[in-house]
DODOVEX-88983 format. One record per residue (C-alpha): residue number from 1; residue in three letters; z, x, y. Coordinates in steps of 0.25 Angstrom, whole numbers. Last residue first. Example, Ala and Ser with C-alpha at 12.3 -4.5 7.8 and 13.67 -1.06 7.14 Angstrom:
// DODOVEX-88983
REC;2;SER;29;55;-4
REC;1;ALA;31;49;-18
***
This chain:
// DODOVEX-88983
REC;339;UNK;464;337;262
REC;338;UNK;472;346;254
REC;337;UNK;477;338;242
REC;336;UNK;482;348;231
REC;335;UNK;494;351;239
REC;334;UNK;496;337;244
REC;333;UNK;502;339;260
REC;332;UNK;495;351;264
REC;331;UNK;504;364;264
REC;330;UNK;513;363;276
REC;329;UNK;517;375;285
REC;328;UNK;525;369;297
REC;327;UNK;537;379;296
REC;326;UNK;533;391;288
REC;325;UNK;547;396;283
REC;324;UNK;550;381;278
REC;323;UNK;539;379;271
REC;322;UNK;532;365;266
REC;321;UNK;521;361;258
REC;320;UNK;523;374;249
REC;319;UNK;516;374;238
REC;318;UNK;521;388;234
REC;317;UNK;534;396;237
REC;316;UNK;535;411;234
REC;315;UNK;549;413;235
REC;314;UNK;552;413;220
REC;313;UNK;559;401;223
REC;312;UNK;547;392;229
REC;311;UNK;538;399;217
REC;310;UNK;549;393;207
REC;309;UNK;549;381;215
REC;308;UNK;534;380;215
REC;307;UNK;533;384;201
REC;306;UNK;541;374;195
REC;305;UNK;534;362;203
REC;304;UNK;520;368;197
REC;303;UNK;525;366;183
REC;302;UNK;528;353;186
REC;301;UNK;517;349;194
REC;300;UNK;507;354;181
REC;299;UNK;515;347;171
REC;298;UNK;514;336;178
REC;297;UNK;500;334;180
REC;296;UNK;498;337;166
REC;295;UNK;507;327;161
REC;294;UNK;499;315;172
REC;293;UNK;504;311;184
REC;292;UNK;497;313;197
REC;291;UNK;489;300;198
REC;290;UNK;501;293;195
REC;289;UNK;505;286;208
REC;288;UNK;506;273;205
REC;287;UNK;493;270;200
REC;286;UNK;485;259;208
REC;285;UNK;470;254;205
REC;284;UNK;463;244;214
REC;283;UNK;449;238;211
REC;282;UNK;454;229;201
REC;281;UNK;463;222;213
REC;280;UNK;476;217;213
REC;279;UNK;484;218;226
REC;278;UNK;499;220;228
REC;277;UNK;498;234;224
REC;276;UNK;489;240;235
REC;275;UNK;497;235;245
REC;274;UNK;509;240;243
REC;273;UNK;521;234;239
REC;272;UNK;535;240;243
REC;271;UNK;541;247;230
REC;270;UNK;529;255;230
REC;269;UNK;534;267;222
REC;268;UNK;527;274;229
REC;267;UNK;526;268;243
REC;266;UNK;511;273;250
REC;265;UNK;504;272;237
REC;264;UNK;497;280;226
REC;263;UNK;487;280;213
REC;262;UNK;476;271;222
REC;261;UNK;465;269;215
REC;260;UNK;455;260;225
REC;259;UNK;442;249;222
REC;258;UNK;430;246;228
REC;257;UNK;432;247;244
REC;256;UNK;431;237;255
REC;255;UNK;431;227;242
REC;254;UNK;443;218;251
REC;253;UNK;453;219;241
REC;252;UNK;451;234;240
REC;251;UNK;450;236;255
REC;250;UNK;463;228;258
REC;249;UNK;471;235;247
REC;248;UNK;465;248;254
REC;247;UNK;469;245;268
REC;246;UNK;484;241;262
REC;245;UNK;484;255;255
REC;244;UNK;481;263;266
REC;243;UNK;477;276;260
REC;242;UNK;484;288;262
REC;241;UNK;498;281;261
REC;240;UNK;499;284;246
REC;239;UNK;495;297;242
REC;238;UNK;484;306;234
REC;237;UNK;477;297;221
REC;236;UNK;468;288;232
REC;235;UNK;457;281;225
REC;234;UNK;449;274;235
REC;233;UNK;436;267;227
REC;232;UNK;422;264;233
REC;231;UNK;413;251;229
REC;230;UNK;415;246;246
REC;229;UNK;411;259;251
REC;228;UNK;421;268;261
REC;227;UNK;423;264;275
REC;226;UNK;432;252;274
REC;225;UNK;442;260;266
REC;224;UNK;443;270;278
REC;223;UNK;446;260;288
REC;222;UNK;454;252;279
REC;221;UNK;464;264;277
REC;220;UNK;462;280;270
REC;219;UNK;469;290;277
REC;218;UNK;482;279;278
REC;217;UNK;489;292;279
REC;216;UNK;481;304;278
REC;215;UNK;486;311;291
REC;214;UNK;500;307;289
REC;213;UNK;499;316;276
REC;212;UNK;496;309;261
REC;211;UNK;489;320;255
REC;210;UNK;474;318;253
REC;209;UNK;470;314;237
REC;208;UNK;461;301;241
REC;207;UNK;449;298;232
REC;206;UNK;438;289;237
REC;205;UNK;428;285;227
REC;204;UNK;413;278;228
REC;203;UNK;416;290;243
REC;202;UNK;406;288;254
REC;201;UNK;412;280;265
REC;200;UNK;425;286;262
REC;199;UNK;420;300;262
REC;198;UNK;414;298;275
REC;197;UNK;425;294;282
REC;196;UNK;431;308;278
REC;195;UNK;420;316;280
REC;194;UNK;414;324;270
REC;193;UNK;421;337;265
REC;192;UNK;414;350;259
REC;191;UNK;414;357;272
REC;190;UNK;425;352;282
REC;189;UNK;422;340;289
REC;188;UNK;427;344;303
REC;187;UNK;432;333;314
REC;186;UNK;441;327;303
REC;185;UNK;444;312;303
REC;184;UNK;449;310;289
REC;183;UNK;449;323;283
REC;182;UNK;436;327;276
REC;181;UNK;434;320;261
REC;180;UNK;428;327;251
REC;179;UNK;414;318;245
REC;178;UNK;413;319;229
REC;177;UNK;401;315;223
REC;176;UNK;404;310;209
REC;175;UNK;398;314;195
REC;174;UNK;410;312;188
REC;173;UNK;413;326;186
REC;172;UNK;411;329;199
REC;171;UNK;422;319;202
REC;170;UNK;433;325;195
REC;169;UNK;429;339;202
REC;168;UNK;432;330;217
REC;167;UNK;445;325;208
REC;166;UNK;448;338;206
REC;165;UNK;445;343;220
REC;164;UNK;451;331;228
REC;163;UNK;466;335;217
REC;162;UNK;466;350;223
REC;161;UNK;464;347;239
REC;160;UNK;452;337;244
REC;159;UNK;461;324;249
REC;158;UNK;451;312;252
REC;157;UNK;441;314;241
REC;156;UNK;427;306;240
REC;155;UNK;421;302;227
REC;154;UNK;406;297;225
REC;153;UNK;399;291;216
REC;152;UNK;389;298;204
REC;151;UNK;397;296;195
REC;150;UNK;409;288;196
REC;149;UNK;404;275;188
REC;148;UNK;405;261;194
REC;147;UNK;409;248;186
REC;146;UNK;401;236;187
REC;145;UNK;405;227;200
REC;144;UNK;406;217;192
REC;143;UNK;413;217;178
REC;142;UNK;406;220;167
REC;141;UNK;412;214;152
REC;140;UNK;405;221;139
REC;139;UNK;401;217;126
REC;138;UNK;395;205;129
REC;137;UNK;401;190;132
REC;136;UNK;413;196;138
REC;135;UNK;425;186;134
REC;134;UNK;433;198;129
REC;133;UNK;428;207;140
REC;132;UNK;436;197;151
REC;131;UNK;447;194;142
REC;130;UNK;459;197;154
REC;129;UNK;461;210;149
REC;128;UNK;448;213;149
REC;127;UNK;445;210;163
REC;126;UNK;457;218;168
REC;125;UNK;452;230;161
REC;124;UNK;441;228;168
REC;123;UNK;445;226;182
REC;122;UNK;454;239;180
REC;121;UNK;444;248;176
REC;120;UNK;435;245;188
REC;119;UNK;424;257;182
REC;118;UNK;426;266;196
REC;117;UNK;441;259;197
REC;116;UNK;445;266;184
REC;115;UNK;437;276;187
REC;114;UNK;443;279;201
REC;113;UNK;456;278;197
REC;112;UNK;456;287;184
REC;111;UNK;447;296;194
REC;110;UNK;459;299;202
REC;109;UNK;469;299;191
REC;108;UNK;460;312;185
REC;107;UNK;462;318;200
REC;106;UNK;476;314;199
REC;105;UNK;481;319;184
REC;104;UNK;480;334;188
REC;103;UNK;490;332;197
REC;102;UNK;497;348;200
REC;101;UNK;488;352;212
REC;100;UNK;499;356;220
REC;99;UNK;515;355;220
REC;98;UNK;524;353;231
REC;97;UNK;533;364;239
REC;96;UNK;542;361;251
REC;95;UNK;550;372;257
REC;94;UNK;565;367;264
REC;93;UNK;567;376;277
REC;92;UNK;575;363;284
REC;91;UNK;564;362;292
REC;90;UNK;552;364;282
REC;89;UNK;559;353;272
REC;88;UNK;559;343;285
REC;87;UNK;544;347;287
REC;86;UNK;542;344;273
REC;85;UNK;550;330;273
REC;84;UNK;546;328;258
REC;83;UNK;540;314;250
REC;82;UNK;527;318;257
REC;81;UNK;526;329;247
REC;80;UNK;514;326;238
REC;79;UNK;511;337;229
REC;78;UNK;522;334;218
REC;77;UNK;535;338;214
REC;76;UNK;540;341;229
REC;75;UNK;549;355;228
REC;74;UNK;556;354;240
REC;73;UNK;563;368;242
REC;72;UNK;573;374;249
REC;71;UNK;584;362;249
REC;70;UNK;600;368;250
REC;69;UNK;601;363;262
REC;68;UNK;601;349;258
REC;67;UNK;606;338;266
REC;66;UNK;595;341;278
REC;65;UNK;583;342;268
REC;64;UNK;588;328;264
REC;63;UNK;588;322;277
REC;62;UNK;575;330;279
REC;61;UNK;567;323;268
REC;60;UNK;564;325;251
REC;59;UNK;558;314;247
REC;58;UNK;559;312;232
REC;57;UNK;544;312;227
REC;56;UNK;540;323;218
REC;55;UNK;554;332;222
REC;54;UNK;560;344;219
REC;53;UNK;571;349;227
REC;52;UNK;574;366;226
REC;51;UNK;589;367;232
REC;50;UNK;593;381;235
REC;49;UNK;603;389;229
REC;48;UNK;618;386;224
REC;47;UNK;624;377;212
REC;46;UNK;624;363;208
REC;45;UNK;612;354;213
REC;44;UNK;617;342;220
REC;43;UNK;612;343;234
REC;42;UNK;598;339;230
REC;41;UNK;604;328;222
REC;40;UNK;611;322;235
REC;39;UNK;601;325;245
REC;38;UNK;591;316;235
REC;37;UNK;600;304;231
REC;36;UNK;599;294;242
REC;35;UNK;583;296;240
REC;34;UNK;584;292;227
REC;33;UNK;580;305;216
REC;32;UNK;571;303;202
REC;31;UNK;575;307;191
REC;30;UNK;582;319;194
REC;29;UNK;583;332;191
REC;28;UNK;592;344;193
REC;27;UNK;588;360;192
REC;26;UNK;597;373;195
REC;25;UNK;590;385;198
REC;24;UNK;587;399;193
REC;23;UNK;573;403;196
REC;22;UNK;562;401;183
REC;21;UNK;561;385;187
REC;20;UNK;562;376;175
REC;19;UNK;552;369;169
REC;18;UNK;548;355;172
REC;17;UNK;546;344;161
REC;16;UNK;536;334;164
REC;15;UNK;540;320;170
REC;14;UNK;537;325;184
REC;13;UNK;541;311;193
REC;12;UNK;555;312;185
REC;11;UNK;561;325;193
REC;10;UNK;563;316;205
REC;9;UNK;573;326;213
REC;8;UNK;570;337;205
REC;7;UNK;584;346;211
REC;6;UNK;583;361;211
REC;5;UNK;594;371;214
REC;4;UNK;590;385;213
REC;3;UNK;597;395;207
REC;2;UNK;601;407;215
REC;1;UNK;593;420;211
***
């Protein structure tokens, strides 16, 4: 067997060691990778074979696909894919393959959100750093509203595929109802799902795990804020660009809604503003986009990464988002987050 050249284009976003592939191969990391400087490492890989590229979020785009001929395989680091030109990969008979239900950390980041909001975590710790439970005159300091519990409210999920079910179980185990939300708009509310208007109108918490697609971008804008209840929180752990972020500042500041998490935006890093970050609110919470990392989420991403190319060289390829001997066959958009 040839070896296989492989190139990690952005090895640094998986910060736990990788094992080698069992097929021969040559392997080359890097940091991080500029966009002037992708064609050229993908091309520098000494010795014959195809070129594996591996990627969490380099894109990976035709002008490169048409500078690389040796390119069989894009390996993406990460569920999300957005970051590669997949019907540009399927042209130029390039396979595309992510990785599936690997974050163990985002349901459990979900509720850290939602809890934190639920018992307005921020505004007290705030008030304590500015002497207000010092100065108390008994031994506790209330703020107004009083906090709310979980239990017995109701969560509602946007995005029902492997990370909607855990934190649907995760909910259970707070007392919650949970209410599974149809696809905006559809004529046929499958069994099990509530309409999507209605899930809004009715959810104490709204958690949005779609994948970002043009059909569910800006799924979520000040229409859909208006409808659901003033005490209600938005948490939105899936992708930037599904909610408008200037709608929800503006619902926030305005007490259409109770409070939001938001652990991604629509520029990461967001070197241009955004407007969720130029306001200061205690019923506002953004995490740059770490829901997903934790050791043991890692460890299970990398691990899987190895065996999709070693399944992909075996000939047997798995998770495949692209296929260029099936032209037009797409797996949904987030593995674990089939709407």
């Amino acid at each position: 067997m040839e070896h296989q050249r492989i190139v990690f284009l952005d090895r640094n976003a998986i910060r736990v060691p990788l094992r080698r592939p069992s097929f021969p191969h040559l392997w080359r990391d890097y940091p991080h990778t500029p966009p002037d400087q992708t064609i050229a490492r993908l091309r520098d890989v000494d010795g014959g074979g195809a070129t594996i590229a591996i990627t969490n979020r380099v894109h990976v785009g035709a002008a490169i696909l048409h500078e690389v001929p040796s390119l069989r395989l894009v390996a993406v680091a990460a569920t999300g894919y957005d970051h590669v030109e997949v019907a540009a990969c399927r042209d130029h008979g390039v396979a595309v393959c992510n990785v599936r239900n690997w974050a163990v950390s985002v349901p459990e980041h979900v509720f850290a959100l939602a809890l934190a909001l639920r018992r307005q975590l921020p505004a007290y710790q705030a008030a304590v750093g500015q002497g207000g439970w010092q100065a108390s005159p008994t031994y506790t300091m209330l703020l107004d509203p009083l906090p709310r519990a979980l239990a017995g409210s109701t969560l509602g999920v946007i995005g029902y595929g492997a990370l909607g079910r855990r934190v649907q179980t995760l909910a259970h185990c707070f007392d919650m109802a949970v209410l599974i939300a149809e696809h905006k708009g559809a004529a046929h509310v499958r069994e099990g799902r509530v309409p999507f208007q209605d899930v809004l109108a009715r959810s104490d918490v709204l958690v949005v795990l779609c994948p970002l697609t043009g059909e569910t971008t800006n799924l979520i804008g000040a229409a859909e804020l208006a409808l659901m209840r003033p005490d209600a929180l938005l948490i939105n752990c899936a992708r930037g660009g599904i909610v408008d972020e200037a709608a929800l500042a503006t619902a926030l500041a305005q007490g259409t809604i109770g409070g939001a998490g938001v652990d991604v935006l629509s520029e990461e890093p967001p070197k241009h503003g955004n407007p969720l970050l130029t306001v200061c609110l205690p019923n506002l919470i953004v995490t740059p986009h770490v829901a997903w990392a934790s050791l043991e989420s890692l460890e299970c991403l990398a691990e899987q990464l190895i065996g999709t190319l070693e399944a992909f060289v075996a000939g047997v390829p798995r998770n495949l988002v692209a296929t260029p001997d099936r032209p037009g066959a797409l797996a949904p958009c987030r593995g674990e987050d089939v709407r």
